[in-house]
C-alpha positions, 0 to 999 in steps of 0.5 A, spaced: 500 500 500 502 506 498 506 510 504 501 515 504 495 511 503 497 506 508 498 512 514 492 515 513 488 509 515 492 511 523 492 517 523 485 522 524 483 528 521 485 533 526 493 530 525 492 532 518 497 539 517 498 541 509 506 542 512 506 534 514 501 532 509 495 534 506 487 532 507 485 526 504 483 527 496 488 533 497 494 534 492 501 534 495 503 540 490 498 545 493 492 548 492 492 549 485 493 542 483 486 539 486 482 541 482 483 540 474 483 533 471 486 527 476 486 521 471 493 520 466 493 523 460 493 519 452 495 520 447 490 522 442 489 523 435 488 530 431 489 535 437 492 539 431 500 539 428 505 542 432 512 542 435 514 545 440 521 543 443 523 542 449 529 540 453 526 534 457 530 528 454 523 524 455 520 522 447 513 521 450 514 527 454 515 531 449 509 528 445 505 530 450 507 536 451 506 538 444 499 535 445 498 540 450 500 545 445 495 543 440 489 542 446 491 550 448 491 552 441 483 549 441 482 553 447 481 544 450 483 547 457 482 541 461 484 536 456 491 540 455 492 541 463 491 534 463 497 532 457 501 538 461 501 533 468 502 527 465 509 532 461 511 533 469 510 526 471 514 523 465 519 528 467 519 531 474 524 537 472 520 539 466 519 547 467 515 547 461 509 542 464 508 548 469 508 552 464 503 549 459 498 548 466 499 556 466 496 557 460 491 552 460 488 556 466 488 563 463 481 564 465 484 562 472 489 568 475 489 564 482 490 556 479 494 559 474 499 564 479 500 556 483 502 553 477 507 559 474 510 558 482 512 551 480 515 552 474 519 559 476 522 554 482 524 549 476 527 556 471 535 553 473 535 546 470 530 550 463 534 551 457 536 558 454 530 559 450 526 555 455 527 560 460 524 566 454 517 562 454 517 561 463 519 570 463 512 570 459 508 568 465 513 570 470 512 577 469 505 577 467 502 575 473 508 577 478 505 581 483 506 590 482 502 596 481 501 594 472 494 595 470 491 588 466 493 593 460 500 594 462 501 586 464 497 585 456 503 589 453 509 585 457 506 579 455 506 581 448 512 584 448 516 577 452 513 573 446 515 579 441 522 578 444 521 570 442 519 571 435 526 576 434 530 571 438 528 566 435 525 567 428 524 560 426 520 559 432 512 557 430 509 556 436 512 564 438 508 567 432 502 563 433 502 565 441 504 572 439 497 571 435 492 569 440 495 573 445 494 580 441 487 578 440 487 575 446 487 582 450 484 586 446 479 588 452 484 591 455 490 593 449 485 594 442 487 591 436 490 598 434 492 593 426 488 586 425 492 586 418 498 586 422 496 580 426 493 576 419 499 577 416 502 575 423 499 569 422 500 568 414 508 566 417 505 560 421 502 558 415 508 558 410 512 554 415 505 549 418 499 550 412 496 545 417 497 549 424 491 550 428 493 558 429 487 557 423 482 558 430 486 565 431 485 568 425 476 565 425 476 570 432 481 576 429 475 577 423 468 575 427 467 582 429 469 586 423 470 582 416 468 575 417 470 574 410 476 574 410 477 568 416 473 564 410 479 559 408 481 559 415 474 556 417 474 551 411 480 549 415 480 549 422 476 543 424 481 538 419 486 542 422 485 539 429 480 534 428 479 531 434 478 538 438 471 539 437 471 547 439 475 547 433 469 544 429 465 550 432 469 556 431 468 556 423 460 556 424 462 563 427 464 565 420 459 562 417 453 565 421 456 571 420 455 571 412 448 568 412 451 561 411 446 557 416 447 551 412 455 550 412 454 554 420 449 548 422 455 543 419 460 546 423 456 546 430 453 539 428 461 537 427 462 540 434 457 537 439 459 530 435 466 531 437 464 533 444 459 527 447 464 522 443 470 525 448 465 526 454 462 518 453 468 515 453 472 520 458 467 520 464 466 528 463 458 531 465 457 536 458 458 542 461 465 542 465 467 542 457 468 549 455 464 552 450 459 546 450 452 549 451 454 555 447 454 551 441 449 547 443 444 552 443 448 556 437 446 551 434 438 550 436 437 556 433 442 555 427 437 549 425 431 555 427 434 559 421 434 554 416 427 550 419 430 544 422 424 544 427 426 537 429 432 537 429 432 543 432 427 540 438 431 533 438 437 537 441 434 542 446 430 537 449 437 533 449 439 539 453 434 539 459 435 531 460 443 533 461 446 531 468 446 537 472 451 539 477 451 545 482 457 548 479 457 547 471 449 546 470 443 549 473 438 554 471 442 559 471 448 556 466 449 551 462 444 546 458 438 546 463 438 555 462 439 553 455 435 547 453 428 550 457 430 557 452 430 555 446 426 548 446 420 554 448 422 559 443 423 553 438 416 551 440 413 559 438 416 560 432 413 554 429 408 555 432 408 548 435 400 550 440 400 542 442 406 540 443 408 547 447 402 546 451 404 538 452 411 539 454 412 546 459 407 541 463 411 536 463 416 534 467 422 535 462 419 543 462 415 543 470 415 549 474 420 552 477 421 557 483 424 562 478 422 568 475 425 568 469 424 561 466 417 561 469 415 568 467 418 564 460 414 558 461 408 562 462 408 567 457 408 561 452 403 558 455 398 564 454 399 565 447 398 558 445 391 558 449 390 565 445 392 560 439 387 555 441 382 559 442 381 558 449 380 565 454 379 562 460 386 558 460 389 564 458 386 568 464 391 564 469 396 564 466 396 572 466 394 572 473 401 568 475 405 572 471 402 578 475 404 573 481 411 572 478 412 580 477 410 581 485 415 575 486 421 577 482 421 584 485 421 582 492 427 577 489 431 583 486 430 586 493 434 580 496 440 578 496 441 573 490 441 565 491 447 561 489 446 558 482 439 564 481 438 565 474 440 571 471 434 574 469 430 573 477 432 581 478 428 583 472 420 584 474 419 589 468 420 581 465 413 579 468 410 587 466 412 586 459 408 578 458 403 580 461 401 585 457 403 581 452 398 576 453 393 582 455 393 584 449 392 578 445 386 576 451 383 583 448 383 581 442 381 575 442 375 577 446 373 583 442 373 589 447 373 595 445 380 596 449 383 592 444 387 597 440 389 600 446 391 594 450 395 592 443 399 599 444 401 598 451 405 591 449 410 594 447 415 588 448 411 584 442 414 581 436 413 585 430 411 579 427 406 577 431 403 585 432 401 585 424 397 579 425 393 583 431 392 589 427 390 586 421 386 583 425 384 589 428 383 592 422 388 597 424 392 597 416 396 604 418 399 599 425 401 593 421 405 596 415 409 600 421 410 593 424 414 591 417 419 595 419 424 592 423 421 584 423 426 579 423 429 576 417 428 569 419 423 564 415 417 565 421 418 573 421 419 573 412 412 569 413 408 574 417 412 580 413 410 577 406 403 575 409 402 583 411 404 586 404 400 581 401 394 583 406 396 591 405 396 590 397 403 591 396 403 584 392 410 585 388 414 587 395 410 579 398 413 576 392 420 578 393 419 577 400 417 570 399 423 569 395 427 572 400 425 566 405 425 561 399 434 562 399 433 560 406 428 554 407 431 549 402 432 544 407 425 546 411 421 541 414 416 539 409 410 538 415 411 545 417 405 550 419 408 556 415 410 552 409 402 550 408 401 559 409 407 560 403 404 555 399 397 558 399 401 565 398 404 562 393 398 561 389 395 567 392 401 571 388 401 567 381 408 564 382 408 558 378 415 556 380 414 555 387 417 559 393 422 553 395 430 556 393 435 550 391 440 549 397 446 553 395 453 550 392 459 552 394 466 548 394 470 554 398 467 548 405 473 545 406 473 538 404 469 534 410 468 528 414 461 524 415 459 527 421 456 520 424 464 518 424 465 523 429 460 521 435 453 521 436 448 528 436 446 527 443 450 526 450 448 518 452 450 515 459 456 511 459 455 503 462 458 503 469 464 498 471 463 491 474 465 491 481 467 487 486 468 488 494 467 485 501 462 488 507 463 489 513 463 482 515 468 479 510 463 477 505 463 477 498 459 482 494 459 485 487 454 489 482 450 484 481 447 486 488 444 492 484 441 488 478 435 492 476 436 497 481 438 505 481 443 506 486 448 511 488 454 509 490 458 514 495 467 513 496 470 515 502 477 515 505 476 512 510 473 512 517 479 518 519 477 522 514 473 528 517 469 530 511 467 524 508 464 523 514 460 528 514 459 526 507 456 519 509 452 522 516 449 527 512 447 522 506 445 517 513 441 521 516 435 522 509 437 515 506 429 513 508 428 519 502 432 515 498 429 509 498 422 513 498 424 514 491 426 508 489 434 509 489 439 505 494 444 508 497 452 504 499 458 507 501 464 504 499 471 504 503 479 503 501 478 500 509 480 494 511 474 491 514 477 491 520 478 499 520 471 500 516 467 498 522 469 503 526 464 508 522 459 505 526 462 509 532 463 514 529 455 515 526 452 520 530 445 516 531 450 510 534 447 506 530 448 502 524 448 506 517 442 506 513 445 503 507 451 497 507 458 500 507 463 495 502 470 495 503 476 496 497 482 496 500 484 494 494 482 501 491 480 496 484 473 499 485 476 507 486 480 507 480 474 502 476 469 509 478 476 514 476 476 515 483 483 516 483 488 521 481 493 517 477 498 522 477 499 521 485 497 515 486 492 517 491 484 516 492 479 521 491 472 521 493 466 521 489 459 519 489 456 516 483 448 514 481 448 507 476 440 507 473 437 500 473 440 500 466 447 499 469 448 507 466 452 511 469 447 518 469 451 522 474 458 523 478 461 528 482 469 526 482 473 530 486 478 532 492 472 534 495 466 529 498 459 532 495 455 532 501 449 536 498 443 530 499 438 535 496 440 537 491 443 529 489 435 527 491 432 531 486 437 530 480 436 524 480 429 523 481 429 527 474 434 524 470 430 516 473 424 520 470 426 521 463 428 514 462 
């Protein structure tokens, strides 16, 4: 047994100091390390054509280092950190495994600042050009009196000083690059011609290098165009870095290209949900996941892929959440519960948004923004429906809401409260949304008025209202302004035609014709631009070809790069002994959810607090259906004094195994490979042997409540 390990099981917590020994599931190396990846790193195909030479002697070393290099380039920050410790286990000596843990936590200042510690205390056994690299970080997070637009400066003059050192040095250009736009919040990118042409170096030497994904963020704000080569390149660049596959449908969005857009995020989330299935990896501790996620809900919006578009935002929501990546406020559930509305409204999909915002994929929530959201469409869909009275209740709970939400924004906000919960104007402005289309439906004389007031109403849906008022001066000032999207083509098409302006209706309906070459064929606009199409003499159709181009890049099939959406891994056959000597394994839970929980150890303060709280509301779990185990690297003759320590002093609710072993830890990766130390976890299996959600970390996870709840939705949506 590991020295460590085996005078952990002696000593109690409170003999536990960081200058003697850390706490049980803490690094050795300080706090920055505990966080992050803790497993090995492999290496892995496509993460982008690199050299970055460094002085280590370990020729696995420097292909994981130059790993690390095209993960950084991807902006693959956990998977880099990863390659970079395993750098620093193949060679404890290498500075530049510190380094690269640096630059993988840009977004970090204080992991960060703990990594450039460790490598400065290795700057003595760095080479000369080594040392350059290491004098970029030392300076910029050293601690002085500089702005962050001075410290941007430095940092760019360092890597300057590489370049002009060193001018055959590639990877200096290519960081020179990223830094330069990387900064533009505190230094502005007084010549992006400058850096393009910065960039066309790295280029000459590496066609292949992943600095595409620099120059696709140089122009996306400005001239997209110019990026386009880039975007044609950039995911063949580093194929298997699914943020690569993302950033071209930037470009492509931008020049109104949806269909090679949808392409590239489709790519993206294919990428993503192969890695995170066989890695263990819940979606949204994945940077940027949930953006292309929803980016690319309203990319299928834009072209009508309504299914398509529906099929992923449901994804979204049944996403495990996790109070620090997904909640309400972040992540797939904020995003998933948006867009599968907005998707629902725009094509105007009455029954099945009734159905699904009173189901449990989309229930009520004690939140103002998602329940004002919720309840908002609830009502224009009664209003679609004809039916007065339920329209009725759902105004009065959107004046409920608008009472709620201004007594939230005058309290001090909630750990994981969305965003939009200060906003009672939110509530103000649907209820008088649904005022005015109950005025209208009901026909009273306060209908125009009530109209006015809703200020706040999609233009589209207002010209309907007036026409239906009668009101033609109000709809055609309702065309000014309406979205170029194919419903908002459709209602300002129907509008002209209603207003008498036929020629501008038919160029309009071609207008939407360009973009729904691959609209779903059921949907209930495309009945309405067929009727209008014979309404308005065209012979032809209004439907558009899809567009040919080659400038795309040349690309793989997409189902070779994973599925659409995220699916549950298999969980790991086990074995282990309880607390009388007997042998048990996974079997025990055949056919039944459980949640497995992994502790250090009877001398571990925490884990104990860990399993006393889950001791006190195992009843809860069994209510729901769901077992409860806890799994121990005790022997047994150790792992029996949890039942002194339970507070009740009684037996534990639930069986505690013993896995001296750890084979059961390191089967759950509850392990830290590169300090071959155990670290907790809990980890709920579903019925189906599937892996739905875990928590792996130097830390237990001790919120019963929130585990609870989780779980009952995710066993519900089976």
């Amino acid at each position: 047994m590991h020295l460590r390990l085996s005078s952990f099981l002696f000593l109690s917590a409170a003999c536990l100091s960081p200058a003697a020994d850390p706490l049980p599931g803490h690094s050795l190396h300080g706090e920055a390390f505990n966080e992050g990846p803790r497993q090995a790193a492999v290496l892995i195909p496509g993460t982008g054509k690199v050299d970055f030479a460094i002085s280590s002697k370990n020729a696995e070393a420097k292909k994981f280092f130059n790993q690390g290099i095209g993960q950084l380039h991807g902006f693959w920050y956990y998977e880099a950190e990863r390659s970079f410790r395993q750098v620093a286990v193949l060679d404890p000596e290498c500075a530049m495994a510190y380094w690269g843990m640096a630059m993988a936590n840009v977004n970090n200042d204080a992991r960060a600042k703990g990594f450039v510690k460790k490598a400065v205390a290795l700057k003595g056994k760095a080479s000369a050009h080594e040392k350059l690299w290491l004098t970029t970080l030392e300076n910029f997070y050293k601690e002085d009196k500089r702005d962050k637009k001075q410290r941007a400066l430095d940092f760019i003059r360092d890597l300057e000083a590489i370049v002009q050192e060193h001018p055959e040095d590639v990877e200096a250009k290519a960081f020179l690059a990223w830094k330069i736009w990387h900064a533009k919040g505190e230094a502005p990118i007084s010549s992006p011609q400058a850096v393009d042409a910065l960039l066309d170096q790295v280029f000459a030497a590496n066609p292949e290098h992943p600095a595409h994904h620099y120059r696709i963020h140089l122009w996306d704000g400005s001239k997209p165009a110019r990026a386009l080569k880039s975007a044609a390149q950039n995911g063949q660049a580093a194929p298997g870095i699914a943020h690569m596959w993302h950033m071209p449908g930037h470009t492509f969005s931008k020049l109104k290209r949806y269909d090679d857009a949808a392409w590239q995020q489709e790519a993206s989330t294919r990428a993503d949900h192969a890695y995170m299935i066989k890695n263990w990896v819940l979606p949204d501790q994945i940077h940027n996941y949930a953006h292309n996620e929803e980016w690319l809900v309203r990319t299928f919006n834009e072209l009508g892929r309504a299914k398509e578009a529906i099929a992923l935002a449901k994804s979204l929501i049944a996403n495990p959440r996790h109070p620090k990546y997904n909640t309400l406020a972040k992540g797939s559930a904020s995003y998933g519960r948006t867009r599968l509305i907005e998707t629902l409204l725009k094509w105007e999909m009455w029954d099945e948004l009734l159905a699904v915002t009173d189901s449990p994929l989309i229930a009520a929530v004690d939140d103002a923004s998602h329940e004002v959201t919720r309840r908002r469409a609830r009502g224009i869909a009664f209003y679609e429906k004809g039916d007065l009275k339920s329209l009725d209740i759902n105004i009065a709970h959107l004046d409920e809401w608008q009472w709620k939400a201004k007594k939230q924004a005058a309290k001090k906000p909630k750990i994981g409260a969305s965003k939009g919960a200060k906003k009672p104007e939110a509530a103000a402005s649907a209820a008088a949304e649904l005022r005015a289309l109950r005025a209208v439906l009901a026909g009273t004389k306060d209908a125009s008025a009530k109209l006015k007031a809703a200020t706040e109403m999609p233009k589209e849906r207002a010209a309907v209202l007036w026409l239906k008022l009668g009101d033609k001066k109000q709809a055609e000032a309702s065309l000014k302004g309406m979205p170029e999207d194919i419903p908002g083509l459709a209602a300002k098409a129907e509008t002209q035609a209603a207003l008498g302006k036929m020629e501008e209706a038919k160029k309009t309906l071609k207008q939407a014709g360009k973009l729904a070459f691959s609209m779903d064929a059921d949907l209930a606009v495309g009945g309405r631009f067929d009727a209008l199409a014979s309404r308005l003499g065209l012979k032809d159709g209004w439907r558009g070809p899809a567009p040919k181009r080659d400038d795309s890049g040349e690309r793989p099939a997409l189902d070779t790069l994973g599925p659409m959406h995220w699916q549950p891994p298999g969980a790991p056959k086990w074995e282990a002994l309880t607390l009388d000597g007997k042998p048990v394994d996974s079997s025990v839970f055949a056919g039944k959810p459980h949640i497995l929980l992994f502790y250090l150890g009877s001398a571990c303060g925490h884990c104990m607090e860990q399993v006393n709280a889950f001791n006190k509301v195992a009843q809860d779990y069994e209510k729901a259906g769901i077992q409860l185990a806890a799994v121990t690297l005790e022997p047994m003759s150790l792992a029996g004094r949890i039942t002194e320590q339970m507070k009740t002093g009684q037996l534990p609710a639930f069986p505690i195994y013993c896995n001296p072993g750890l084979e059961m830890f390191k089967s759950f990766r509850a392990y830290d490979d590169f300090e071959e130390e155990p670290l907790h976890a809990a980890v709920l299996v579903d019925a189906q042997g599937r892996l739905r959600w875990w928590d792996v970390s130097w830390e237990p996870f001790s919120d019963t409540g929130f585990l609870l709840a989780e779980s009952q939705r995710l066993l519900s949506l089976e």
